[in-house]
BAROBA-164222 format. One record per residue: residue number from 1; residue in three letters; y, x, z of N, C-alpha, C in turn. Coordinates in steps of 0.001 Angstrom, whole numbers, plus 500000, padded with zeros to 6 digits. Each point is the difference from the previous one (the first is absolute). Example, Ala and Ser with C-alpha at 12.3 -4.5 7.8 and 13.67 -1.06 7.14 Angstrom:
! BAROBA-164222
  marba  bamar    n_c2    n_c1    n_c3   ca_c2   ca_c1   ca_c3    c_c2    c_c1    c_c3
      1    ala  494310  513190  507800  501190  499110  500000  501200  500900  500000
      2    ser  501050  499650  499280  501190  500820  500060  501090  499230  500730
***
This chain:
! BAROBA-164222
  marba  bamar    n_c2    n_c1    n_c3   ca_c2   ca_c1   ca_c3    c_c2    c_c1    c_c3
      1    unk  756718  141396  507044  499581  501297  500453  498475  500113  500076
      2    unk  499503  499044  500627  498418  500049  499776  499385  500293  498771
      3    unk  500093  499955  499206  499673  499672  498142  500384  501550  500128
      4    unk  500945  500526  500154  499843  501864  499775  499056  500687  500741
      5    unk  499827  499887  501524  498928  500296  500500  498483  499800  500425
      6    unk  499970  499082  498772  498691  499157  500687  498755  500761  499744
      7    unk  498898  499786  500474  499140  501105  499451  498918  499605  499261
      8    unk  499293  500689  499642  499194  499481  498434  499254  499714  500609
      9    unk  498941  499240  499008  498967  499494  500042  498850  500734  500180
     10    unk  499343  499582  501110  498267  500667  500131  499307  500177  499063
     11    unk  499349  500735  499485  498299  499819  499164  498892  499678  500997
     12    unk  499229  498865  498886  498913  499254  500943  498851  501274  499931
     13    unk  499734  500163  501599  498814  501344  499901  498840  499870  499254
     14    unk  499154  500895  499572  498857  499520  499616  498722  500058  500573
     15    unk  498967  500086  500534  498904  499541  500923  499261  501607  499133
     16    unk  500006  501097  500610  499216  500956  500041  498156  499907  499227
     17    unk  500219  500727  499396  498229  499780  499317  499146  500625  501091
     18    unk  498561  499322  500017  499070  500103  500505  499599  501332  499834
     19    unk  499609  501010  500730  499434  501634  499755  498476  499386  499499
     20    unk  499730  501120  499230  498760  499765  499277  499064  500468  501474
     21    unk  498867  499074  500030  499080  500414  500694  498982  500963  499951
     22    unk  499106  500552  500798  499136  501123  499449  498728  499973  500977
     23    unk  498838  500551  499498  499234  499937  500672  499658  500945  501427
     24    unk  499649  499900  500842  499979  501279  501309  499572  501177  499156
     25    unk  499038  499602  498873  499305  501139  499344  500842  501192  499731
     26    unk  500960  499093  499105  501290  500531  499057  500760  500927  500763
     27    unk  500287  499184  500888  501521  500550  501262  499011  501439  500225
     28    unk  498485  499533  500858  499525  501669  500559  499778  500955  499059
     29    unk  500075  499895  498667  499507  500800  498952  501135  500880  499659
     30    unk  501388  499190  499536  501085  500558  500332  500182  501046  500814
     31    unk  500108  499228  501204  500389  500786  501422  499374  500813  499792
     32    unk  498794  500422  499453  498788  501458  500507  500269  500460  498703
     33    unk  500562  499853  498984  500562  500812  498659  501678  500768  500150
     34    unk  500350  499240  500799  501092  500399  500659  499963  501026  501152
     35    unk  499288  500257  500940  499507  500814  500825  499743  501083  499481
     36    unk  499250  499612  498892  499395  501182  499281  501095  501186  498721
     37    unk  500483  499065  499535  501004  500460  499165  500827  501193  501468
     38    unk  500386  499242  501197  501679  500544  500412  498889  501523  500882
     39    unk  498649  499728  500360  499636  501117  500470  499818  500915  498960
     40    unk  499488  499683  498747  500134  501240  499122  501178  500656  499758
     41    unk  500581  499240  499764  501563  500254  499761  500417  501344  501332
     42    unk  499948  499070  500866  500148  501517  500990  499713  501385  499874
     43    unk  498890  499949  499864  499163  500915  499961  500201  501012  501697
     44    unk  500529  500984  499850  500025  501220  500591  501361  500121  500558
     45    unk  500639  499349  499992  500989  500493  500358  500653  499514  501554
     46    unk  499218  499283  500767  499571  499665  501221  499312  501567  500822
     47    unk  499772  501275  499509  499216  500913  500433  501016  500878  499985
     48    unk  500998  499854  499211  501050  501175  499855  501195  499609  500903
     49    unk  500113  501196  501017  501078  499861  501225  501011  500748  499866
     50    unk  500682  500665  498668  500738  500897  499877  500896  499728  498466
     51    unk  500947  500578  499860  500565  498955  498850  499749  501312  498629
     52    unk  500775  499689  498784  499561  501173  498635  500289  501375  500731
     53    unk  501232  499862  500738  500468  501602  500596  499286  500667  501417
     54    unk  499180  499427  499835  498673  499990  501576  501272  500347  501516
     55    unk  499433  500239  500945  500532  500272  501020  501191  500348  500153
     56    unk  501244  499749  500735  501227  500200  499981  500553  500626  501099
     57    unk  499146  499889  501030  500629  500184  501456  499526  501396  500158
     58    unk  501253  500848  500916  500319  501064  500380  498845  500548  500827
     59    unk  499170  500963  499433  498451  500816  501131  500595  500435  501309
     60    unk  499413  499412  500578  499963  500299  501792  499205  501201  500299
     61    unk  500754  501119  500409  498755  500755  500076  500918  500916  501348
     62    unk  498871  500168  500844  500403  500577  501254  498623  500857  500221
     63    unk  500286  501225  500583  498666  500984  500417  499343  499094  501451
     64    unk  498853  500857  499441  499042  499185  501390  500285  500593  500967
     65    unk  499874  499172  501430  500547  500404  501721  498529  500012  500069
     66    unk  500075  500917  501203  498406  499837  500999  500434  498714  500830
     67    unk  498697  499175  500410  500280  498883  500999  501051  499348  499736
     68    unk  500545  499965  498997  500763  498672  500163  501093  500280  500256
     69    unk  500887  501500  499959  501388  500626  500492  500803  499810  498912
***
């Protein structure tokens, strides 16, 4: 019975490659090309508070009270 259920054999792992190294230069040059790219990219559309069909909600509109009645 063992011999039907036995279970297979492992693969021997292999030892992960070394990441290429880089200079601080490299990494900050990146990083600030990257900054730069995702803020252009934005652009304007951080300023706009209303969606293609602008305003949706129902006008409130009540006549003016004297004092506050």
């Amino acid at each position: 019975m063992a011999a039907i259920f036995s279970s297979p054999d492992t693969p021997q792992i292999q030892p992960l490659p070394t990441p290429p190294s880089r200079s601080d230069a490299d990494v900050q040059a990146a990083a600030l090309e990257t900054r730069k790219r995702r803020a252009m990219a934005q652009g304007r559309s951080s300023t706009i508070k209303t969606s293609g069909q602008g305003v949706t909600d129902e006008v409130q509109t009540a006549p003016k009270t004297l004092m506050g009645e």
